[in-house]
C-alpha positions in Angstrom: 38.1 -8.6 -13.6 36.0 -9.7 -15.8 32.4 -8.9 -16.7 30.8 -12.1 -14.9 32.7 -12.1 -11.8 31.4 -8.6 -11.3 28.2 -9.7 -11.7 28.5 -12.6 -10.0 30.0 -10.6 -7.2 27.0 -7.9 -7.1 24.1 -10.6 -7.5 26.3 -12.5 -4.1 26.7 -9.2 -2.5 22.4 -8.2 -2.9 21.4 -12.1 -1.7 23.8 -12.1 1.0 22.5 -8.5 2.3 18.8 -9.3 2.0 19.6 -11.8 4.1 21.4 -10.0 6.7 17.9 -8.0 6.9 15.6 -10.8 7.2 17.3 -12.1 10.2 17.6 -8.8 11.8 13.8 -9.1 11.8 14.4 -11.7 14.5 16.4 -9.7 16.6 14.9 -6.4 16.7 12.5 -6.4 19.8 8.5 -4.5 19.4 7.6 -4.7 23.2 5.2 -2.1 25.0 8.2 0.0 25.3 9.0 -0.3 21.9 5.8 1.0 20.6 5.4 3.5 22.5 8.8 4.9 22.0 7.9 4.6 18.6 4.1 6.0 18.8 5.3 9.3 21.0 8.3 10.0 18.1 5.9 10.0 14.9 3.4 11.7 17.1 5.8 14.5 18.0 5.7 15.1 14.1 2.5 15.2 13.9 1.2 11.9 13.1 -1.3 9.5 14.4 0.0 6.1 14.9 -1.9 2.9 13.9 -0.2 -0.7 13.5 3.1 -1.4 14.1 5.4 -3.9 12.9 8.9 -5.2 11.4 9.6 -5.5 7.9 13.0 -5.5 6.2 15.3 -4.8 9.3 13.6 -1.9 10.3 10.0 -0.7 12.5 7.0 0.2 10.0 4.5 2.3 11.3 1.4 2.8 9.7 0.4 6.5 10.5 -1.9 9.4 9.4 -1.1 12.8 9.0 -3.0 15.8 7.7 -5.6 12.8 5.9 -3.0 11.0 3.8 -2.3 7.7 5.2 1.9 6.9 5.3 3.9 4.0 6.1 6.6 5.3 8.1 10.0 3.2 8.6 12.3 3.5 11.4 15.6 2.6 12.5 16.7 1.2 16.2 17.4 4.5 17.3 13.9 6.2 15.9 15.1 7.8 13.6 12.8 7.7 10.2 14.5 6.2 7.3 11.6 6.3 4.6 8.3 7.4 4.7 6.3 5.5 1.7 2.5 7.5 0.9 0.0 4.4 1.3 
């Protein structure tokens, strides 16, 4: 295989899953339920739970704990996936 059809197969591969997460943004709910399911997990680690939102496939939190303020990303099940220092 040659050097461009690798790279043309990556670049295809990164477009076609970026947009696999931008319409899973669509489909995820963020009801009541949803946010609170989501508040009472971070909380249970000890943060305090601001905004809540979904970026990227996944539920973003914005959250304090111990005075640093966090973005904290979770998945469908609530499970945290990243946690970016804001």
């Amino acid at each position: 295989m040659s050097k461009t059809m690798i790279k043309t197969l990556i670049l295809s591969l990164a477009l076609s899953s970026t947009m696999v997460m931008a319409s899973n943004d669509k489909d995820l709910p963020l009801n009541a339920d949803v946010k609170a399911r989501i508040s009472a997990t971070l909380e249970d680690q000890g943060y305090s739970v601001g905004k809540i939102k979904i970026e990227d496939g996944l539920y973003e939190a914005y959250a304090k704990k111990d005075g640093m303020r966090y973005e904290v990303f979770l998945d469908t099940e609530m499970k945290v996936v990243r946690v970016k220092e804001d």
